[in-house]
C-alpha positions in Angstrom: -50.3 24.7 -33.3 -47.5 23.1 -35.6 -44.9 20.9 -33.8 -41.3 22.2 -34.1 -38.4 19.6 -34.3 -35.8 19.7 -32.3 -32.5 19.9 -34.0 -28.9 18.9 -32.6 -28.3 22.5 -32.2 -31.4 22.7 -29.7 -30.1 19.5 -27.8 -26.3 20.8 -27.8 -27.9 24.5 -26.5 -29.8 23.2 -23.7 -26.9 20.6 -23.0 -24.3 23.9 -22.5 -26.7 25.9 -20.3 -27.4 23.2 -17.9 -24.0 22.6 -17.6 -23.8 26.2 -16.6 -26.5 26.6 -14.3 -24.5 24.5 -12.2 -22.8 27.2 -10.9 -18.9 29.1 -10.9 -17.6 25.4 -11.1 -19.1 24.3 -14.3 -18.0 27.7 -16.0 -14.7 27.4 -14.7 -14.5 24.1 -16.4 -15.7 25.5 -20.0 -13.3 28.1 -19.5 -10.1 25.8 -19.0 -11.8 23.7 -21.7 -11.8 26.6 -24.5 -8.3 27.9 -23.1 -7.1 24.4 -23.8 -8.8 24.4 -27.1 -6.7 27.7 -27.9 -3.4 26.3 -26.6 -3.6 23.5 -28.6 -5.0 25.1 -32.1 -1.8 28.3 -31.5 0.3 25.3 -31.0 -0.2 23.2 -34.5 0.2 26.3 -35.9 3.6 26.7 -34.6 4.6 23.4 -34.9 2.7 22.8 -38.4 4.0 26.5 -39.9 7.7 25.8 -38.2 7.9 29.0 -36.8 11.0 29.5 -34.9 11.3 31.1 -31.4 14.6 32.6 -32.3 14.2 34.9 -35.3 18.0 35.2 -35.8 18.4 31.4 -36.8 16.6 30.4 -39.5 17.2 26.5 -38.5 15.2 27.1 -35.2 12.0 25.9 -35.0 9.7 24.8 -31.8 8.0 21.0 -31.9 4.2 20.7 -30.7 5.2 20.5 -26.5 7.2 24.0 -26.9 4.9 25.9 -29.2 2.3 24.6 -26.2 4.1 25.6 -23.6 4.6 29.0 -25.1 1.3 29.3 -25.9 -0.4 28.4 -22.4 2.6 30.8 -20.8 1.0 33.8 -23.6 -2.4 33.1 -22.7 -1.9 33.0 -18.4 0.8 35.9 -18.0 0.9 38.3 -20.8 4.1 39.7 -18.6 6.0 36.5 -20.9 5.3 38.8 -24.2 7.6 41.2 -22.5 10.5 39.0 -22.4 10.1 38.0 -26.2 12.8 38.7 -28.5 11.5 38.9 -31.9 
């Protein structure tokens, strides 16, 4: 029977589901961890792109802490998207 390595995938794999067979704890975790992930990737885009949050004035744009802010607000209430203008 031939031995099969184990590759860094395998060993990140196991790694992840241990973590979650810890129970609701550990998946809340990787949740706020991949929501923070998002929040911060939508955010450099804003900031990097200099998109402005008012599209009537073309010399607004939001830094890296707004375009956050907005982001995390998008991603825990969609009820903010509402009150967009633009």
């Amino acid at each position: 029977m031939p031995h099969r390595t184990v590759t860094w995938r395998d060993r990140l794999r196991y790694r992840f589901e241990n973590t979650l067979s810890r129970g609701t704890g550990a998946i809340i975790a990787w949740l706020a961890l991949a929501s923070l992930v998002i929040v911060l990737i939508s955010a450099s885009v804003l900031a990097l792109a200099n998109i402005g949050s008012d599209p009537t004035d073309s010399a607004s744009s939001i830094g890296f802490v707004e375009g956050a802010w907005q982001s995390l607000m998008h991603a825990m209430d969609a009820g903010n998207l509402a009150g967009d203008s633009g």
